[in-house]
C-alpha positions as CSV (number, residue, x, y, z in Angstrom):
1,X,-57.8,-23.7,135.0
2,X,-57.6,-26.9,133.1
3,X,-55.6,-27.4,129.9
4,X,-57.2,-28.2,126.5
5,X,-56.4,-29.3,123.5
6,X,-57.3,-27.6,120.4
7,X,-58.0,-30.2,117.9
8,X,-55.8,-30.7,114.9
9,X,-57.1,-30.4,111.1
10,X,-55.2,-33.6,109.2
11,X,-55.7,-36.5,106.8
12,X,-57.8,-38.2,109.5
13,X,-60.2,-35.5,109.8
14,X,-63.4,-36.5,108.4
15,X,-66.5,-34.5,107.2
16,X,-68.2,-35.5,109.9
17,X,-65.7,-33.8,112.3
18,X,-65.5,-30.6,109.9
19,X,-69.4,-30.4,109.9
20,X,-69.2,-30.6,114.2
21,X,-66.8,-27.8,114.2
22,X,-68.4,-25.7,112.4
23,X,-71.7,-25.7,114.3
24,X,-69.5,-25.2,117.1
25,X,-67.3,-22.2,115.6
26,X,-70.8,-20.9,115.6
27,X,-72.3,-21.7,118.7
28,X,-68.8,-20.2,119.8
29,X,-69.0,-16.8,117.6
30,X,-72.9,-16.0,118.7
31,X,-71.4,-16.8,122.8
32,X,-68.3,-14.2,122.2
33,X,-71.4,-12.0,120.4
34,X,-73.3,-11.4,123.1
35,X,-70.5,-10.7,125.6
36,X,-68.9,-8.6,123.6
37,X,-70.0,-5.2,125.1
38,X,-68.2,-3.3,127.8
39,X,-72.1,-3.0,129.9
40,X,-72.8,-6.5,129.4
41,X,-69.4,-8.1,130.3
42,X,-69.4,-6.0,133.3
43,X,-73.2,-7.4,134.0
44,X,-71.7,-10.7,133.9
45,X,-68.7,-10.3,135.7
46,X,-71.2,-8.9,138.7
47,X,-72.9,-12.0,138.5
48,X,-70.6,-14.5,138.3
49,X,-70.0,-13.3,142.4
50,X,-73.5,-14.0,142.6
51,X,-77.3,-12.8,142.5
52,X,-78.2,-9.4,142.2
53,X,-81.1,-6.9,141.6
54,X,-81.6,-4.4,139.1
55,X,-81.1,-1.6,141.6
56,X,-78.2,-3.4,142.6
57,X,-76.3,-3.9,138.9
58,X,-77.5,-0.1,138.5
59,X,-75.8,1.1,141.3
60,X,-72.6,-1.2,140.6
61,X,-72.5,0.2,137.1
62,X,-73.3,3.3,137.4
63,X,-75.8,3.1,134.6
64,X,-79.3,4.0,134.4
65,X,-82.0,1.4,134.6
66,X,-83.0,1.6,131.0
67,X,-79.5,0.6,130.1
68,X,-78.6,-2.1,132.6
69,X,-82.4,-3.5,131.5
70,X,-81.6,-3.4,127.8
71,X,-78.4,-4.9,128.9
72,X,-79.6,-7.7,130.7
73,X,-82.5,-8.4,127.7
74,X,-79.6,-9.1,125.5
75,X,-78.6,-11.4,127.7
76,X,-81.1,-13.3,128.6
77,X,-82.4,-13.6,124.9
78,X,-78.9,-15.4,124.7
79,X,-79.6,-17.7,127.6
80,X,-76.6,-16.4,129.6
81,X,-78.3,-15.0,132.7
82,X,-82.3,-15.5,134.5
83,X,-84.3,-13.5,136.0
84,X,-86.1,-14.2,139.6
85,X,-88.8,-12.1,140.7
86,X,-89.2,-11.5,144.6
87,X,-92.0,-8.9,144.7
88,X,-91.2,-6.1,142.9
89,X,-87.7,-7.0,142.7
90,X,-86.2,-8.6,139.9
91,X,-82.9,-10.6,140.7
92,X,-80.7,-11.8,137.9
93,X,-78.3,-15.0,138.2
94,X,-76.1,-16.9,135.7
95,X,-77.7,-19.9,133.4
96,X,-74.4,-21.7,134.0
97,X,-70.5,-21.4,134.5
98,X,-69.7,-20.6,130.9
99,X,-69.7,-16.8,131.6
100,X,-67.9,-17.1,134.3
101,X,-65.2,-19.1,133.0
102,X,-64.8,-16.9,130.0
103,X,-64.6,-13.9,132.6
104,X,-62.2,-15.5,134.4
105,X,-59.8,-15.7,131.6
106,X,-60.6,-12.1,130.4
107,X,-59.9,-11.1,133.8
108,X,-56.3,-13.3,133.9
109,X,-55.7,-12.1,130.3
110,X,-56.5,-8.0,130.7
111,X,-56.8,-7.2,134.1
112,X,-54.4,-9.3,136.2
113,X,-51.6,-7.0,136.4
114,X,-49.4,-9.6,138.4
């Protein structure tokens, strides 16, 4: 995992900068918002190892399909995951790494017991 910076608040900050962060801090907050259920962070950490059907994210969770699909509405209303339709089966992926990245260091954080 790479290193980054966090960026330091100082004289040379300008409005500019403040006004950037900001709509990040937000773009940030409603991210961590919609991962921020035990269902839908396990959806997500499902699918960052790849596609998988409904039936199949039911069966890994446990769950009903009413939940898992209420589940994976959130998250697609967020942008976070897509749906692929191959008959009657719907398969859901990842929109992009950033789920998987953040899961990644949940999982090094709260579940790496090393």
């Amino acid at each position: 995992m790479t290193q980054t910076t966090l960026p330091v608040f100082d004289e040379t900050t300008t409005t500019e900068d403040m006004d950037r962060m900001v709509r990040n801090a937000e773009r940030a907050c409603n991210f961590l918002k919609s991962i921020a259920h035990e269902g839908r962070m396990m959806i997500l950490c499902h699918l960052a190892t790849g596609e998988k059907s409904v039936t199949e994210l039911e069966d890994l969770l446990s769950a009903r399909q009413a939940a898992v699909s209420q589940q994976l509405g959130r998250l697609r209303m967020e942008g976070l995951v897509q749906p692929r339709r191959d008959g009657k089966t719907i398969y859901y992926s990842l929109t992009d790494d950033r789920p998987k990245k953040i899961m990644e260091v949940v999982y090094d954080l709260f579940c790496n017991d090393d």
